[in-house]
N, C-alpha and C positions, 0 to 999 in steps of 0.2 A: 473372431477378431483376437490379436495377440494383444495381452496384460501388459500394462505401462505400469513400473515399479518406481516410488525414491527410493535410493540407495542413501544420499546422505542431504543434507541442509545446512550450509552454514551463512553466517552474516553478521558485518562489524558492530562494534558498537555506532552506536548514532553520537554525533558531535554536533552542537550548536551549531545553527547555519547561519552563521556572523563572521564575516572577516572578519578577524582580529579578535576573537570571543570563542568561536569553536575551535577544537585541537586540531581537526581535519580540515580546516577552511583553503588552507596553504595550497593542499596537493591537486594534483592533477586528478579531473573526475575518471581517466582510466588508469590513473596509477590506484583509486581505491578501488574500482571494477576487476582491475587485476589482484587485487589481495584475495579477496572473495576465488578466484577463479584458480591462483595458488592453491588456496587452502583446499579446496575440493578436490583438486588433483591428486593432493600430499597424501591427504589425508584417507585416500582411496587406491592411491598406488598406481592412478591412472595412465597408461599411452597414452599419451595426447595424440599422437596420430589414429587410436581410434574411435574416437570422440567425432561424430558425424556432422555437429554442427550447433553453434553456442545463438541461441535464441536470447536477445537482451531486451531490455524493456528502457527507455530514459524518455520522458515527458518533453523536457525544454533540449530541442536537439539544436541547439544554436553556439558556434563558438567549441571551447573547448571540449564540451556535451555533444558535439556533432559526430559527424565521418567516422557512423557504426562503430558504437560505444565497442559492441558486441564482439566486432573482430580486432580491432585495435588492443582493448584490455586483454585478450588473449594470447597477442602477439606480447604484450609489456609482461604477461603472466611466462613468459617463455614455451610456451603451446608451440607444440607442433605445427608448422605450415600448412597442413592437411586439413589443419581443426577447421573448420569454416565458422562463418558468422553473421548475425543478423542482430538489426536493434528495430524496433517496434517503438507505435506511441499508441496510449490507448489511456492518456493524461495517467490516472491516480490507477488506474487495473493495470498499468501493463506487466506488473509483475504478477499478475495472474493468469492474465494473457499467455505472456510467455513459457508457464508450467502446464498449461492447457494446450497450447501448440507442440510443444514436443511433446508430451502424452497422444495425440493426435497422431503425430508421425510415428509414433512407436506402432501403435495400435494397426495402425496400417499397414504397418512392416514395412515402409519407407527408409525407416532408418533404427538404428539399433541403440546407439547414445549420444545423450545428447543432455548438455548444462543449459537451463535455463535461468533466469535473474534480471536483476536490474541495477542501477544506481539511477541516484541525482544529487546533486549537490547543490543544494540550494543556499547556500552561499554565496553559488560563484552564480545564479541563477536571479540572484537579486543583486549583485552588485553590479552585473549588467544587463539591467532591465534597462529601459529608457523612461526615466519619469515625464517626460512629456506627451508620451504615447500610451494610454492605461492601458492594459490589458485586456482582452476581449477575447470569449471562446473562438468567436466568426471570425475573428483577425480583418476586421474590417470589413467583411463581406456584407453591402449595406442590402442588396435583395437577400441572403440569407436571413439578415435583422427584423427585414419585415415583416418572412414566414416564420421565423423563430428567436424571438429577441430571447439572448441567453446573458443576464448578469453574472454579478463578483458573484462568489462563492456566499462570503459570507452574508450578504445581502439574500441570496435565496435559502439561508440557512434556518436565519428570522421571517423570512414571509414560511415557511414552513412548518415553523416553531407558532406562528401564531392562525396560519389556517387546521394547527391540528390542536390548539389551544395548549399548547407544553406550554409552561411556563420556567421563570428563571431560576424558579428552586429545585424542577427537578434540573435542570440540565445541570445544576450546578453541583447536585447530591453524586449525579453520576462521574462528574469530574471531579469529585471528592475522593469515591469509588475506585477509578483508576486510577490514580496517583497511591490510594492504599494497595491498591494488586499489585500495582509494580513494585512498589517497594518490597512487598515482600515477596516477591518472586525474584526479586536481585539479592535481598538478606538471605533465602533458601537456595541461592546456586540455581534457581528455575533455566536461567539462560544461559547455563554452562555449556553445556553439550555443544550448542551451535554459536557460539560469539567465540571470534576470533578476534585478536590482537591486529593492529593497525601499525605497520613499523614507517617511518621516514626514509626517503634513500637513502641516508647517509648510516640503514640500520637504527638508528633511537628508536625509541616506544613514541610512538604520536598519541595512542586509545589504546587502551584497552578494556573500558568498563562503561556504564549510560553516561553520557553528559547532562541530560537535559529534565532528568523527574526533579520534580519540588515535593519530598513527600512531607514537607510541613505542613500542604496547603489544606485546610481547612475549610468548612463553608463562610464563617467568619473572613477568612481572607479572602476568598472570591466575593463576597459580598460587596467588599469595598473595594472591587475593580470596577470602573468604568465600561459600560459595552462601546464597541469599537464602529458598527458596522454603520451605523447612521449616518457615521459622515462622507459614508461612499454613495447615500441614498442621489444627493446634488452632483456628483461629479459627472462633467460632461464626457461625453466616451467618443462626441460626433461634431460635427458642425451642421446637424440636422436637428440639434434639440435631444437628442439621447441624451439620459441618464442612467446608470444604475439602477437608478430608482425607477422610474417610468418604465425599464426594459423588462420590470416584472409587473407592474400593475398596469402596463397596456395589456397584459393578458390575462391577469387577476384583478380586474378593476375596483373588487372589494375590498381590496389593499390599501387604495388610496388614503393617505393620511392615518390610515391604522395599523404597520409594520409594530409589533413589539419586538423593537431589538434586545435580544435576550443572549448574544452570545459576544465573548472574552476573549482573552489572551489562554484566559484559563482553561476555559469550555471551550476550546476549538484545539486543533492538530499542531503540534510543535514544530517550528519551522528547524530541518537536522538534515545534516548529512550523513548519506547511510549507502549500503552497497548489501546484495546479497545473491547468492547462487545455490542451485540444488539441481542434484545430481539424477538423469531419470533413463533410464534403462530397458529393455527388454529381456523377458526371462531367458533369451536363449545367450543376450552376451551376459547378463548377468554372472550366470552359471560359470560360462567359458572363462570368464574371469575372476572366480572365485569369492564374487562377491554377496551380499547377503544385504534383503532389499528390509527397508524399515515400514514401507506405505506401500498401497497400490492405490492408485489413480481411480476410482468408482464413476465418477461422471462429469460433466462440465457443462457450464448452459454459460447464454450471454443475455442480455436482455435491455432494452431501453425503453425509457419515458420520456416524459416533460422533461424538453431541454432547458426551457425558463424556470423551471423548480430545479432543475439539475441533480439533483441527490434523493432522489427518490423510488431510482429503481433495484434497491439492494433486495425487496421486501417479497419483490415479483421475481427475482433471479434467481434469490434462495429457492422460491417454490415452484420454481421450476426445474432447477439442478435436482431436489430433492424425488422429481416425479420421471425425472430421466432415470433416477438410483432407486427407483422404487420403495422409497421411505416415505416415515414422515417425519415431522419436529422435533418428536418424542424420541426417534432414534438414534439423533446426533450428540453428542457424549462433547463436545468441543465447539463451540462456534467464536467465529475471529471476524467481527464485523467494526472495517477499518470507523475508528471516530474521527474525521476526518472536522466533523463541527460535532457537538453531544445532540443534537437532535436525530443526526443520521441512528446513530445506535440506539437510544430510547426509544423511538420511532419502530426501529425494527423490532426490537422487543417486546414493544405494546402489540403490535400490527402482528404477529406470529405467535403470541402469549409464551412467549418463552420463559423457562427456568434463569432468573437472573444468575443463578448460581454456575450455569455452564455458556454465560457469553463474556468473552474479553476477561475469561480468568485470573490472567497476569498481567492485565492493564493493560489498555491501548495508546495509541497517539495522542492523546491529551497529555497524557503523561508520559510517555516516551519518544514522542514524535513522528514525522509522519514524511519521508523519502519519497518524494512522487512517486519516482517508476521502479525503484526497489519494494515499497511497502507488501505489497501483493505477498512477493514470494516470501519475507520477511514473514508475514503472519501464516503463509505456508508451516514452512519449521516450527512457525511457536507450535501452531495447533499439534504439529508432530512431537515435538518434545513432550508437551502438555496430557496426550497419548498416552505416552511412552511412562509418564510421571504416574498418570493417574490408573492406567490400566482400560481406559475405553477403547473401545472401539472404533467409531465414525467421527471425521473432522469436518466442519461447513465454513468453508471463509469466503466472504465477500465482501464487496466496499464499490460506495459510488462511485462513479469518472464524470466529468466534464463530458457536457454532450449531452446529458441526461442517460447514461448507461451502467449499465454493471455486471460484471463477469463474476460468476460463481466456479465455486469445486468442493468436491467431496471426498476424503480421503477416507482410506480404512489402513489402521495400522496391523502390521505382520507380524504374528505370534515370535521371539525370539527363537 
């Protein structure tokens, strides 16, 4: 089987995802798909005409997020007509998704290169939500509800926080945690290599640097946040009597009446707009093209659980990627396990006894934020850079989806 190499990683800064509050909120979610898409090219010296086919990841495919992110940003990137294109959902993975599918295709010698990535702009994702209609994984599927009642996020974030007895000082210590990594992994240049500049049509600077860390926060000032999730426990989702609330403890019914809602603004994932792409190869165009690979691709798993806990199959993914690649825990030099709420990553940490010291290095989406269908390849790159900085060897990134699922990967970085 033929080696699937990255060649490069890049991806914007993240900007507040508030109209009127983030720097990105303005543009068009393929005009920031194509920056990303630009820069890879630029910055690789690429034919776009041999570029086999641009795999994309966007979660909320509705509206100007629709009609293939994937080929569209590539056509606004000025790509080649040739370039092909695909977008994918696989909610909060698909940008892991998408680096594990074309690694696939390489491997098989289907195809030879191929950009994988994602955006979301959740900005424009919440300014046209419908508030009258909540949200729901099932998208109203009322016999799906009944074999699988799947709640709000953060509602199963708190039944999870309190069937595994976390409480609100650790999640809170760890969202202390990340907002200190990032900071200084933004004061040390950490994210130079792969953040690029965000320009406007008209040419101006829109981003170029994070929008969204608070590195003053403190435990003290999480303390005196309010948890947020309780008041989704009563909201009706149905005109069958669903709630939020009831869609977890009809399957947990030890829940009843006992949810410790334990998660924040603080302690859960930043709401941002982000875009990212990376660049993945075969050693034989590699070569032909003179280019010089930074990772190879080790292994890829998927794996699902409890749709009604939803975030809990990161724990199973890992340990299974890691038994595809022949490791164990003790071997991974980098792990990127998206914080999507601080239970998911504490959680995993407890549950694999891992080294706090090599998960979410330079801070996660607590304090950076959290791109649905970009984040994946996003924490790709970091784990490469972070590689590259520190001199290890093996990277492990994964993160929960919607659905109860989670796609892993294993990277090994290439000696310069």
């Amino acid at each position: 089987m033929a080696e699937a190499y990255i060649i490069d990683a890049v991806r914007t800064p993240r900007g507040i995802g508030k109209v009127g509050k983030g720097a990105l909120a303005h543009m068009h979610p393929q005009h920031l798909a194509a920056t990303v898409l630009s820069a890879i090219a630029e910055r690789n010296k690429l034919d776009t005409a041999t570029v086999d086919d641009i795999i994309w990841g966007t979660s909320s495919q509705r509206g100007a997020q629709g009609a293939d992110m994937g080929r569209m940003a590539a056509l606004d990137a000025g790509f080649d007509i040739k370039a092909s294109g695909v977008t994918l959902d696989r909610f909060c993975g698909s940008g892991i998704t998408t680096v594990s599918l074309a690694a696939a295709q390489i491997m098989s010698g289907m195809e030879d290169c191929v950009i994988a990535g994602g955006c979301e702009m959740m900005s424009y994702t919440a300014a046209s939500a419908d508030p009258k209609n909540p949200p729901t994984m099932d998208a109203g599927n009322t016999r799906l509800r009944e074999k699988h009642p799947q709640s709000q996020q953060g509602v199963c974030a708190d039944a999870i926080a309190t069937l595994e007895g976390i409480d609100r000082e650790a999640v809170d210590r760890l969202a202390v945690t990340s907002q200190q990594r990032a900071a200084r992994a933004i004061s040390e240049g950490r994210f130079n290599k792969s953040v690029v500049p965000v320009y406007n049509v008209d040419g101006t600077l829109a981003l170029d640097h994070e929008e969204f860390p608070r590195p003053q926060t403190t435990m003290e000032s999480l303390a005196g946040l309010k948890t947020v999730f309780g008041m989704y426990m009563d909201i009706p989702v149905d005109d069958q009597g669903n709630t939020y609330g009831n869609m977890v403890t009809r399957k947990y019914p030890q829940l009843e009446g006992k949810v410790n809602h334990v998660h924040h603004a603080g302690n859960s994932s930043g709401v941002v707009d982000g875009a990212a792409a990376i660049l993945v190869t075969s050693e034989a165009y590699m070569k032909k093209h003179g280019l010089k690979p930074r990772a190879r691709i080790v292994a890829t798993a998927n794996m699902g659980d409890c749709p009604t806990l939803m975030l809990n199959a990161p724990v199973a993914a890992a340990k299974k990627v890691l038994e595809k690649a022949g490791l164990k825990t003790t071997d991974i030099d980098v792990y990127e396990i998206n914080e999507a709420f601080s239970v998911v990553a504490e959680k995993f940490i407890r549950d694999l006894d891992l080294d706090r010291e090599k998960v979410n290095i330079n801070g996660g989406a607590m304090a950076l934020g959290h791109p649905i269908g970009a984040t994946g390849s996003i924490l790709i790159g970091t784990a490469l850079d972070e590689l590259e900085r520190s001199g290890g060897r093996y990277g492990l990134v994964t993160m929960c989806a919607a659905g109860g699922m989670a796609p892993a990967i294993i990277i090994e970085r290439v000696e310069a």
